[in-house]
Steps between C-alpha positions, in 0.01 A plus 500: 500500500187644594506315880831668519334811442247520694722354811738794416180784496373300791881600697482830361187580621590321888759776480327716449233438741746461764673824415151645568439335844830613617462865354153517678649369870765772487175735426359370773741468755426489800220290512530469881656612792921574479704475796831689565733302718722775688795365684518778737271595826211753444611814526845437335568720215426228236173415679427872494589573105358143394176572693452866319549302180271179592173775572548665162523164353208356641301794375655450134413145496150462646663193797648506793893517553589439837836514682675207681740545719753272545870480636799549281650225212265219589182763372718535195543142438132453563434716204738310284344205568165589446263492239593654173167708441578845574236453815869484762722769514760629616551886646858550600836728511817564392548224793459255220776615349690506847391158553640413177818567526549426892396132520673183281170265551213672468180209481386703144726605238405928454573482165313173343224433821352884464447769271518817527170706427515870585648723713315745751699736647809637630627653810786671636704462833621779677800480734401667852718532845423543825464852594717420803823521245449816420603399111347786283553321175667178359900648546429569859332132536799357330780707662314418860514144404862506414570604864268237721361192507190495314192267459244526240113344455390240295252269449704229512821415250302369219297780477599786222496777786796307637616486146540857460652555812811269447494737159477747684775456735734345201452816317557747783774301656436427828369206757173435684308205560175422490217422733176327356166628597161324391322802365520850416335607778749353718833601281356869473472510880857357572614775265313757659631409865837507398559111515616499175642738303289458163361321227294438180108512519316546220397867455127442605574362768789783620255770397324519886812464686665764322226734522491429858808616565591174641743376165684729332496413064852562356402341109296289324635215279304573174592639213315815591370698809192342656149709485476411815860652680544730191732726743721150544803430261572211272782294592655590237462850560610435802846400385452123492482378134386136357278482801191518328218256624110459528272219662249407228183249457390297243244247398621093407350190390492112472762424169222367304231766498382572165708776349147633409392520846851664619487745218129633624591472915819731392253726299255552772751543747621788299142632490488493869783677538410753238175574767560831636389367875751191424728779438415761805530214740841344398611856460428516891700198546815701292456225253544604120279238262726316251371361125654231371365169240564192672803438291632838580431421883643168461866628379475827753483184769762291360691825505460573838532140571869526372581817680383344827756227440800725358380751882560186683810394349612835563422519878647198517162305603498109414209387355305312716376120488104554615346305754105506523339522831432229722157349416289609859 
């Protein structure tokens, strides 16, 4: 009887030692240097956010965190495969949700391969014309499209600025199609020439072209005005209701990682984000910081996951059957 005790004490007190070790990693984390796999270009608006967010970071925790940039779903999978230690991240955008929804076969599942672990920040699009129209708000834009033949910018038709101009269009009632560009440099200046009649950019990156005089705003698609075009309407205020939509970013892991771990990266990405320069510089961006826990930001995703796919269903998009890129 006494063996038996002491075998029990002796599993008790394992527990309890291993409770310990675990409690002191999470205190610890990181030990080493965390990497934060973008699957965007620099200078893409998730690069940008993520890399405000990584410096802040870095300065919390005492290591490096460096940015990776690498191309679209494969960079996502990458992550999902990867080691569950909370040292591999993921930095991404409502895209995931897009992504989501859009494609049958994705090579990770996005709701068992990777959790979600705190959001960043969101932004606002704003819906600009050419200033060769003449379109002084949204009823001009629509009643001008009515009567012509109209083509609008995207970045391509899985992208949500494409998404929001089939809304658009469904909403309003009339036809255009669309024209893919490869950035917003390139969309803002087909606008701007007159080459097509408008589209969706994010508000940040709108901002110069309007002040230019070279695009002309006619709303933004948040709930509110944007700080930055404060003189600009919402949609909504500009007659167009249910149209509400923002980009946002947010921060993912491995399934796997400690739940420890995830709770602390979510805290001390709230922390950064709580900076005031964290603040001042998304503010510059047009980007309002969001606060979520991880299982909070895990059921806003699967929510926006689900409106992705009823927006598609709508449009009448099929969901497509992805096809990964040649190996070079």
């Amino acid at each position: 009887m006494k063996s038996i005790t002491r075998i029990v004490s002796a599993c008790a007190f394992a527990s309890i030692l291993a409770g310990c070790a675990g409690t002191q990693e999470v205190t610890r984390f990181p030990t080493q240097p965390v990497k934060i796999v973008v699957p965007y270009p620099a200078g893409n608006a998730t690069d940008v956010v993520g890399r405000i967010v990584a410096e802040k970071l870095a300065q919390l925790w005492g290591q490096p965190v460096s940015i990776e940039n690498r191309s679209g779903i494969p960079a996502v999978d990458g992550v999902a495969k990867s080691k569950p230690d909370g040292y591999t991240l993921l930095a991404h955008s409502i895209s995931y949700a897009v992504d989501a929804g859009l494609y049958t076969n994705l090579p990770y599942d996005p709701e068992k391969d990777i959790v979600a672990v705190a959001p960043f920040a969101r932004q606002p699009f704003a819906l600009v014309a050419s200033p060769t129209l003449g379109a002084k708000n949204v009823a001009d834009l629509v009643a001008k499209a009515k009567a012509g033949q109209f083509k609008f910018a995207s970045l391509g038709p899985t992208s949500q600025l494409y998404f929001i101009a089939e809304q658009f269009k469904k909403k309003t009632g009339f036809n255009a199609s669309n024209v893919t560009y490869k950035s917003l440099a390139e969309g803002n200046g087909a606008v701007a020439k007159g080459d097509v009649a408008f589209w969706f950019p994010p508000v940040a990156g709108a901002v110069a072209g309007v002040r230019e005089g070279k695009l002309v705003a006619l709303a933004v698609t948040g709930e509110k005005r944007s700080a930055m075009l404060p003189q600009v309407p919402t949609i909504a205020e500009a007659g167009v209701r249910d149209m509400e939509n923002s980009a946002w970013f947010g921060l993912w892991a491995p399934a796997g990682v400690p739940g420890g771990i995830v709770d602390k990266i979510s805290s001390d990405v709230e922390r950064a984000l709580a900076s005031p320069d964290v603040r001042e510089k998304l503010a510059k961006l047009g980007a309002e910081p969001m606060s979520m826990t991880p299982s909070q930001f895990g059921r806003f995703v699967r929510g926006e996951t689900a409106s992705s796919k009823r927006l598609t269903a709508e449009l009448g998009i099929q969901p497509q059957a992805y096809s990964p890129p040649a190996k070079p």
